[in-house]
VEXFI-73557 format. One record per residue (C-alpha): residue number from 1; residue in three letters; x, y, z. Coordinates in nm, 2 decimals, padded with zeros to 4 digits, always signed. Example, Ala and Ser with C-alpha at 12.3 -4.5 7.8 and 13.67 -1.06 7.14 Angstrom:
BEGIN
> vomi_zanu_x_y_z
> 1_ala_+01.23_-00.45_+00.78
> 2_ser_+01.37_-00.11_+00.71
//
This chain:
BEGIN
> vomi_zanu_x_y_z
> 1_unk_-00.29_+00.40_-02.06
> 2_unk_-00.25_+00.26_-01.68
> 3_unk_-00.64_+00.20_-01.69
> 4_unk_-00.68_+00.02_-02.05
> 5_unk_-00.35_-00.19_-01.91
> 6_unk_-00.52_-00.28_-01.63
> 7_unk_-00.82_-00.34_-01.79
> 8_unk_-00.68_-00.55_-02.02
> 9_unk_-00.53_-00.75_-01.77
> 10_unk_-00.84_-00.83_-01.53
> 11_unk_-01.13_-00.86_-01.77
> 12_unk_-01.06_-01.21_-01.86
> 13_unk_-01.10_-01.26_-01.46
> 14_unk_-01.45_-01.04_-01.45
> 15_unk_-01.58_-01.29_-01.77
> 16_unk_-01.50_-01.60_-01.58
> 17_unk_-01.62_-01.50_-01.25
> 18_unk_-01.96_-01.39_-01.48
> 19_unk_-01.98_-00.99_-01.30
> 20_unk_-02.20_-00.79_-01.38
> 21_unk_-02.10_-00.51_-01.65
> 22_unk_-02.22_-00.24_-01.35
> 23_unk_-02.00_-00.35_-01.07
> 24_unk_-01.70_-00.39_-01.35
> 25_unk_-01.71_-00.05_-01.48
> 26_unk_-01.73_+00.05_-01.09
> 27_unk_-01.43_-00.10_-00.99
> 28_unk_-01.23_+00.04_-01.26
> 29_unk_-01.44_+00.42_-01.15
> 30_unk_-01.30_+00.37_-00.83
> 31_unk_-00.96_+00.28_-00.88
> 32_unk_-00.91_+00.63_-01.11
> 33_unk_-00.81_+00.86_-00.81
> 34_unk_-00.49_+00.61_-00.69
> 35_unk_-00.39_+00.56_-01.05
> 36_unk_-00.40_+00.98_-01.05
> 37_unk_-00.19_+00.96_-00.72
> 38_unk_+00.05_+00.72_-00.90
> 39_unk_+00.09_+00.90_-01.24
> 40_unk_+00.06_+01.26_-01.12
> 41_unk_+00.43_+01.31_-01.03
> 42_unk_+00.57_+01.15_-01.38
> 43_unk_+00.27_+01.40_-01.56
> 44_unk_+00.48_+01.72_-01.32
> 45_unk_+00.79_+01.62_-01.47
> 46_unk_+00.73_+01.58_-01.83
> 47_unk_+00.51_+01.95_-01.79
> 48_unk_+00.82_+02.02_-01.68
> 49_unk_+01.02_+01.90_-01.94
> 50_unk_+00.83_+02.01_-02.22
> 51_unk_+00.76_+02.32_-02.11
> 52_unk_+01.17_+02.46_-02.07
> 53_unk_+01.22_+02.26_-02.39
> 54_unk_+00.98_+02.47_-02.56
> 55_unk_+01.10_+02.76_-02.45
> 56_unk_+01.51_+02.67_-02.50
> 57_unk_+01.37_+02.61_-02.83
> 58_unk_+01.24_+02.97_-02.91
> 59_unk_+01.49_+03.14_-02.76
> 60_unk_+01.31_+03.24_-02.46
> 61_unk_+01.55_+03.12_-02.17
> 62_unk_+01.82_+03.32_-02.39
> 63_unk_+01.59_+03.64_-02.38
> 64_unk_+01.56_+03.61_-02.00
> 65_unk_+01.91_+03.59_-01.95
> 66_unk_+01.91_+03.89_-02.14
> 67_unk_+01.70_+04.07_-01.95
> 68_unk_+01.90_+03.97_-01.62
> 69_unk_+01.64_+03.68_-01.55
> 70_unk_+01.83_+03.43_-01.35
> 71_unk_+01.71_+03.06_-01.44
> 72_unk_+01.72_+02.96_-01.03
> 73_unk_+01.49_+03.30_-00.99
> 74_unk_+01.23_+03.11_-01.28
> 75_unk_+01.29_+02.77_-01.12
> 76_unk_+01.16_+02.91_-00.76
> 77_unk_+00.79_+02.94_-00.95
> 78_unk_+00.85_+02.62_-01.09
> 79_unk_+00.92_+02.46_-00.70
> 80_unk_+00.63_+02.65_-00.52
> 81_unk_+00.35_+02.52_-00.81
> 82_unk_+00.52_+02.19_-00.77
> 83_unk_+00.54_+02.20_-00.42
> 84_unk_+00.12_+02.31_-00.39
> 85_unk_+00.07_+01.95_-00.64
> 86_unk_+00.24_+01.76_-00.36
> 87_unk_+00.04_+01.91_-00.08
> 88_unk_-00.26_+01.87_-00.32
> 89_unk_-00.14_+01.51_-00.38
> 90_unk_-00.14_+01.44_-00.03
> 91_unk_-00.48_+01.55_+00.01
> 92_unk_-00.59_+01.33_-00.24
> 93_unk_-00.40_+01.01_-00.14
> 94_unk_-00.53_+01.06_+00.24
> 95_unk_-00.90_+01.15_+00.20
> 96_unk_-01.03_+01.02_-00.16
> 97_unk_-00.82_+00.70_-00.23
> 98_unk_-00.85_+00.52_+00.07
> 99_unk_-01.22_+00.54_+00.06
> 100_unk_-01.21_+00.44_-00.35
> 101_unk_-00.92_+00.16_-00.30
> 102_unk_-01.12_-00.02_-00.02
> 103_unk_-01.43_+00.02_-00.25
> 104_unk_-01.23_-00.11_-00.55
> 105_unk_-01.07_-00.40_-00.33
> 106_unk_-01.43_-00.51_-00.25
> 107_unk_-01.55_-00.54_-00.59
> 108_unk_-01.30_-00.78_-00.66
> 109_unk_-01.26_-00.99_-00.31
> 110_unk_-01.66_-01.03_-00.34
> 111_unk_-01.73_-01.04_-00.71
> 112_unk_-01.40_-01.24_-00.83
> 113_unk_-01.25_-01.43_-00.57
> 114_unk_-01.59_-01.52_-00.43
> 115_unk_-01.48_-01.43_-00.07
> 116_unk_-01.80_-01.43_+00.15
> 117_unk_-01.78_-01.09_+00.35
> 118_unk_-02.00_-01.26_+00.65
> 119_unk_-01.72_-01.49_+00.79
> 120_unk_-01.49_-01.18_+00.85
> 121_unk_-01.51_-00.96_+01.12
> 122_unk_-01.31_-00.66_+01.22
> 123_unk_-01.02_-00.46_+01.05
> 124_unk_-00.70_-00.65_+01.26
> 125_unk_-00.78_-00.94_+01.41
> 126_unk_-01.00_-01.22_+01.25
> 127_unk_-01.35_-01.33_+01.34
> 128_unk_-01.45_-01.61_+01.12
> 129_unk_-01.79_-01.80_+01.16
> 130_unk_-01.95_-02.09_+01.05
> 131_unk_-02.23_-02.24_+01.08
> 132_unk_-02.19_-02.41_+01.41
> 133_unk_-01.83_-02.22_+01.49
> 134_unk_-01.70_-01.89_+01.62
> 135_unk_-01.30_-01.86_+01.57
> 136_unk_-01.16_-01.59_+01.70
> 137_unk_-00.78_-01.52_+01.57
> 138_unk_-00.55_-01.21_+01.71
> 139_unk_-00.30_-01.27_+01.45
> 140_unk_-00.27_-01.51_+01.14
> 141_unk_+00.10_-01.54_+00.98
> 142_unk_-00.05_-01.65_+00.62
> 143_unk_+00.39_-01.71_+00.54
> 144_unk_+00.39_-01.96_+00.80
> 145_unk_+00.02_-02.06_+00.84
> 146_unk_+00.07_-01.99_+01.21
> 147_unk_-00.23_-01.87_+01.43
> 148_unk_-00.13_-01.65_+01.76
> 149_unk_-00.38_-01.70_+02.02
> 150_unk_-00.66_-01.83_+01.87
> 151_unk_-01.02_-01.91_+02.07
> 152_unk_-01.26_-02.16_+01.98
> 153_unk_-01.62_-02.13_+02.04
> 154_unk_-01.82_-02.45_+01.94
> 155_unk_-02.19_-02.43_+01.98
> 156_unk_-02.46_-02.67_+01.91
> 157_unk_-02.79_-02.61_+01.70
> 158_unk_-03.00_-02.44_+01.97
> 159_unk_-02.64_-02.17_+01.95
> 160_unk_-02.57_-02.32_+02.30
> 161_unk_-02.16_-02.31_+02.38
> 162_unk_-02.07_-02.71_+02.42
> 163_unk_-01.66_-02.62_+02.40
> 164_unk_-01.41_-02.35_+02.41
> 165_unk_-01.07_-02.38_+02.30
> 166_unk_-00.81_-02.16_+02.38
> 167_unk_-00.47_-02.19_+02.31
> 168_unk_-00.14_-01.96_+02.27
> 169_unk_-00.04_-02.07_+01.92
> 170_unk_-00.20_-02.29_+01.63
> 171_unk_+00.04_-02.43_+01.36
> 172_unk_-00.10_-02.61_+01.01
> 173_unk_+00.08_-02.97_+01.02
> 174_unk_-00.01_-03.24_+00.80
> 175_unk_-00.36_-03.15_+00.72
> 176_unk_-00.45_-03.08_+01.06
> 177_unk_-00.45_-02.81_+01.32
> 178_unk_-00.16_-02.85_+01.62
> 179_unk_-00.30_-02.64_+01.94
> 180_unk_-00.03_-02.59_+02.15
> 181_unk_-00.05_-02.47_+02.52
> 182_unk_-00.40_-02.43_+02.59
> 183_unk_-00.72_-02.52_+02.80
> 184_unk_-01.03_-02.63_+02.70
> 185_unk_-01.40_-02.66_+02.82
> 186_unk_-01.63_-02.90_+02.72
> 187_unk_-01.96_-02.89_+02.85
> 188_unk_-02.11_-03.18_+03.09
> 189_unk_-02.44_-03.34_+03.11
> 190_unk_-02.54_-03.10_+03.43
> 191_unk_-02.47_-02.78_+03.25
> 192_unk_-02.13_-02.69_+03.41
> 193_unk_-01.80_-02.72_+03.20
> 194_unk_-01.50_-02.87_+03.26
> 195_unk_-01.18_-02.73_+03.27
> 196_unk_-00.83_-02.91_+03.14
> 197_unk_-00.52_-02.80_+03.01
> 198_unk_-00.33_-02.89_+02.71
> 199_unk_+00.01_-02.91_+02.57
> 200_unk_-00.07_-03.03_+02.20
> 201_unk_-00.39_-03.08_+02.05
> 202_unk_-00.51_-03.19_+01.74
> 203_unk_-00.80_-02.97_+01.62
> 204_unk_-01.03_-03.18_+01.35
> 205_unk_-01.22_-02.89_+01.17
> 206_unk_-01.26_-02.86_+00.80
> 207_unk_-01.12_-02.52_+00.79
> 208_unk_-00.78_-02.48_+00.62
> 209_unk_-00.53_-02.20_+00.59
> 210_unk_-00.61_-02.10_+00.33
> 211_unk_-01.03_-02.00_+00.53
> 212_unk_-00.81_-01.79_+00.71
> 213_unk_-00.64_-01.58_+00.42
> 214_unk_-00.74_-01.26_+00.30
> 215_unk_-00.61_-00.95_+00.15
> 216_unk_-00.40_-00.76_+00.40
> 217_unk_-00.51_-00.42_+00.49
> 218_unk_-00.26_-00.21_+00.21
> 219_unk_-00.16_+00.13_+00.28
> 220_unk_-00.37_+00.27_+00.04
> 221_unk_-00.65_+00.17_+00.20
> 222_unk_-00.60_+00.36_+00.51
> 223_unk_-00.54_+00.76_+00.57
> 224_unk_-00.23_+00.87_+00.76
> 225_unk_-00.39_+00.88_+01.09
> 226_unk_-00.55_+00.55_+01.02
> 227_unk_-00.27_+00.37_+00.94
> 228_unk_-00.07_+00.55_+01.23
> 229_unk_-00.34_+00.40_+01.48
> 230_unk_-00.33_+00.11_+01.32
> 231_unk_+00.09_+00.04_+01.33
> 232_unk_+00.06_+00.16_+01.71
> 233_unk_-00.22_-00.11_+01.80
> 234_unk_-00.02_-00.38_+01.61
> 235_unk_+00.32_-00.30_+01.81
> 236_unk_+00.13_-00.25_+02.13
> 237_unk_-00.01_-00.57_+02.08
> 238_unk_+00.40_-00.73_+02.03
> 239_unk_+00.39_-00.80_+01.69
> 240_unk_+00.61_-00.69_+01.45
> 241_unk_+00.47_-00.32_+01.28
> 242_unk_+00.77_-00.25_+01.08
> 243_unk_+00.63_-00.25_+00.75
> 244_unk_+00.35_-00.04_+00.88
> 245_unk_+00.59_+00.23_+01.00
> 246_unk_+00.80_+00.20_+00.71
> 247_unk_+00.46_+00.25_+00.47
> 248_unk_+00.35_+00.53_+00.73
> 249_unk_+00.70_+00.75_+00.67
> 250_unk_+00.63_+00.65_+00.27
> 251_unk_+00.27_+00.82_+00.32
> 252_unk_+00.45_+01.17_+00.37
> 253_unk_+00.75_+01.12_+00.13
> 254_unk_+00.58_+01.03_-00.17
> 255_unk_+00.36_+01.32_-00.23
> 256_unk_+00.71_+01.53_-00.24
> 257_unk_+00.77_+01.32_-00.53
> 258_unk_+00.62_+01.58_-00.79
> 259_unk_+00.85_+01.84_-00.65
> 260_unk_+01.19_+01.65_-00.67
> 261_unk_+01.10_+01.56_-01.02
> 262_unk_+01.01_+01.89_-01.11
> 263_unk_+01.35_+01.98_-00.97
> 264_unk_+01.53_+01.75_-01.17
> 265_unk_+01.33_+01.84_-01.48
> 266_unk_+01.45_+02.20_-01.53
> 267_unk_+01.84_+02.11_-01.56
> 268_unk_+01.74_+01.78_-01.77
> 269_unk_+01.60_+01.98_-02.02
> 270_unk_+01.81_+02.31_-02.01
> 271_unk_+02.10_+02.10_-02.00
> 272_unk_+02.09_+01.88_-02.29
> 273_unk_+02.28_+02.02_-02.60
> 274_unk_+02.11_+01.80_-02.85
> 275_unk_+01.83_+01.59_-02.89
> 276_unk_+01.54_+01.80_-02.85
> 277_unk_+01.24_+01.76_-02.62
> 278_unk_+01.23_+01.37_-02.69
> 279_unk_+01.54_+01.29_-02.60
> 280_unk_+01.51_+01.54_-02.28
> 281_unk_+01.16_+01.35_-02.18
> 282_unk_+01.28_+01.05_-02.25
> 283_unk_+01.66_+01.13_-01.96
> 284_unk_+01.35_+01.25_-01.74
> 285_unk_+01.13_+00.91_-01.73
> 286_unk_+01.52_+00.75_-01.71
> 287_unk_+01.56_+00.94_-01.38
> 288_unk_+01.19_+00.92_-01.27
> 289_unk_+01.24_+00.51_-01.34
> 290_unk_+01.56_+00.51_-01.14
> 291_unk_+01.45_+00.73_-00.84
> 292_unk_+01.15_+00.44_-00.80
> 293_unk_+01.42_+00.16_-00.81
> 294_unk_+01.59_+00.35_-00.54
> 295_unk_+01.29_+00.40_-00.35
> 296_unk_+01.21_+00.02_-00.37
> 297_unk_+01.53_-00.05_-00.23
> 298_unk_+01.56_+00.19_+00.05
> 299_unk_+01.17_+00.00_+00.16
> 300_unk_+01.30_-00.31_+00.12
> 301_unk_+01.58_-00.22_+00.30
> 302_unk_+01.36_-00.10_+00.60
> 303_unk_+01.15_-00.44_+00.58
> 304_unk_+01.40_-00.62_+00.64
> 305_unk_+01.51_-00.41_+00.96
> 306_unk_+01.86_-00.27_+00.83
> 307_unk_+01.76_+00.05_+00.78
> 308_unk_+01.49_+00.24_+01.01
> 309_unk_+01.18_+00.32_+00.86
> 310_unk_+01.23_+00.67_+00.89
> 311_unk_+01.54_+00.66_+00.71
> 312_unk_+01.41_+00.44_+00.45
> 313_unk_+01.12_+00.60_+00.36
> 314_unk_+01.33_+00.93_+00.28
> 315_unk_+01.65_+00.77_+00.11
> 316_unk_+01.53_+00.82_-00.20
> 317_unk_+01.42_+01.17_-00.18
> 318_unk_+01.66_+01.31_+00.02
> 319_unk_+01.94_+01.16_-00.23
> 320_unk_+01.71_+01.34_-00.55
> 321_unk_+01.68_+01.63_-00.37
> 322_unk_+02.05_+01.71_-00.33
> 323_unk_+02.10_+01.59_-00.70
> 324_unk_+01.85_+01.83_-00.85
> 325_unk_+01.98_+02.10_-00.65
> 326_unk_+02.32_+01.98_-00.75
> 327_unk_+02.24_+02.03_-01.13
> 328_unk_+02.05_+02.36_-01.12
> 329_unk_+02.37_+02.48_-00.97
> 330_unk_+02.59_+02.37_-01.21
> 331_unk_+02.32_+02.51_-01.49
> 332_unk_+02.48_+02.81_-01.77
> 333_unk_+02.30_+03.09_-01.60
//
């Protein structure tokens, strides 16, 4: 259902941008594994749902009581399988999905928005090139259209470097580019260049912010390590990594998501009196859909710096945690 959504959704985008039936049916190959990652831990609970349901409903959970079966003793089974589909869901969302995400973010930067792959070098900082220009920015605030010490290489057509500007901070004003603090070299007629210093300068090229916008590296697109190196690099280099440490805490938290939500599942459907399996799997995606809104919050929460993204990116499951353990206590045994 995720995929024929999302199918739905983008074809009319594939038609217009005329891409070929091959590299369509590979971009929707390649995004399988993350929508596995995404729906595996709502599939763990409704297994989970269904299967105590079933057996509530044939009298099996009142034939183990009999026996002198306690229900935490069958729930322990339940929390170790649940807890090897995290780890296994871990596995997944760090070795396969990063690799099939970037793949699947390609198709569509190259075959529908038309990006052209040669302009952009390098992972972090942004090497664009035209035909007669080399920019070279260390940070672009696409928000603000701000550039943080940009270079500028100009050459002519023998690839001979006439000017170099290079400048602490570049700001998009009225249709132009506003240089601020910088020196710049121009080249004289006996080959040396000459050097002078700038406060503001107005830089006439044709490029716009919106040359310099592209699709931010996402989480997914990155292992653990990865995107640890990469939150380091960007704080080392004074910019602001919080979202990247608050994503990096949210690589290790939300594998454990199958296991709170199998947690939960036992007491939502040994618990219920009436209603049957529907209305049990229906409490289940209730809680499943409120433990995401409290997840959201708790990472927005840590964007914005009121929270620490530690603490943020385990809100949510420590607070589920405690509440499934909560209700299997409280559970007829």
């Amino acid at each position: 259902m995720f995929l024929v959504i999302d199918f739905v959704q983008k074809l009319d985008n594939f038609l217009e941008a005329n891409v070929l039936k091959g590299k369509i049916l590979a971009y929707f190959l390649y995004k399988i594994p993350y929508i596995i990652v995404q729906m595996w831990p709502i599939a763990v609970l409704i297994a989970v749902i269904i299967l105590f349901c079933v057996l509530k409903k044939n009298n099996e959970i009142m034939a183990m009581k009999a026996c002198g079966i306690d229900i935490l003793e069958l729930s322990r089974h339940i929390v170790m399988a649940s807890l090897f589909l995290s780890i296994v869901s871990f596995l997944l969302s760090d070795k396969v999905v990063p690799y099939s995400s970037s793949k699947c973010n390609e198709i569509w930067d190259m075959e529908v928005e038309k990006q052209d792959p040669t302009r952009f070098y390098g992972s972090d900082q942004i090497w664009y090139k035209t035909s007669s220009a080399i920019y070279w920015i260390r940070h672009f605030d696409s928000a603000g259209n701000i550039m943080q010490n940009p270079i500028f290489y100009f050459f002519d057509k023998d690839f001979r470097l006439v000017k170099k500007i290079e400048a602490k901070r570049g700001i998009w004003e009225n249709g132009l580019w506003k240089i601020e603090e910088g020196i710049i070299q121009k080249i004289q007629g006996d080959g040396n260049y000459e050097v002078s210093k700038f406060d503001d300068l107005f830089l006439e090229i044709a490029e716009t912010p919106d040359s310099f916008k592209r699709r931010g590296i996402e989480p997914e697109d990155m292992s653990y390590q990865q995107l640890k190196r990469y939150a380091e690099t960007v704080g080392a280099e004074g910019y602001d990594n919080t979202e990247y440490l608050v994503d990096l805490n949210l690589k290790l938290s939300f594998p454990l998501i199958s296991l709170i939500l199998a947690l939960l599942g036992v007491p939502v459907a040994l618990g219920l009196k009436t209603g049957g399996t529907s209305l049990a799997v229906s409490a289940g995606i209730g809680l499943c859909f409120l433990y995401y809104v409290v997840m959201g919050l708790s990472r927005s929460l840590g964007l914005s710096g009121i929270l620490p993204p530690l603490l943020s990116a385990w809100t949510a499951s420590f607070l589920f945690i405690f509440l499934g353990a909560y209700l299997i206590m409280t559970l007829e045994r």
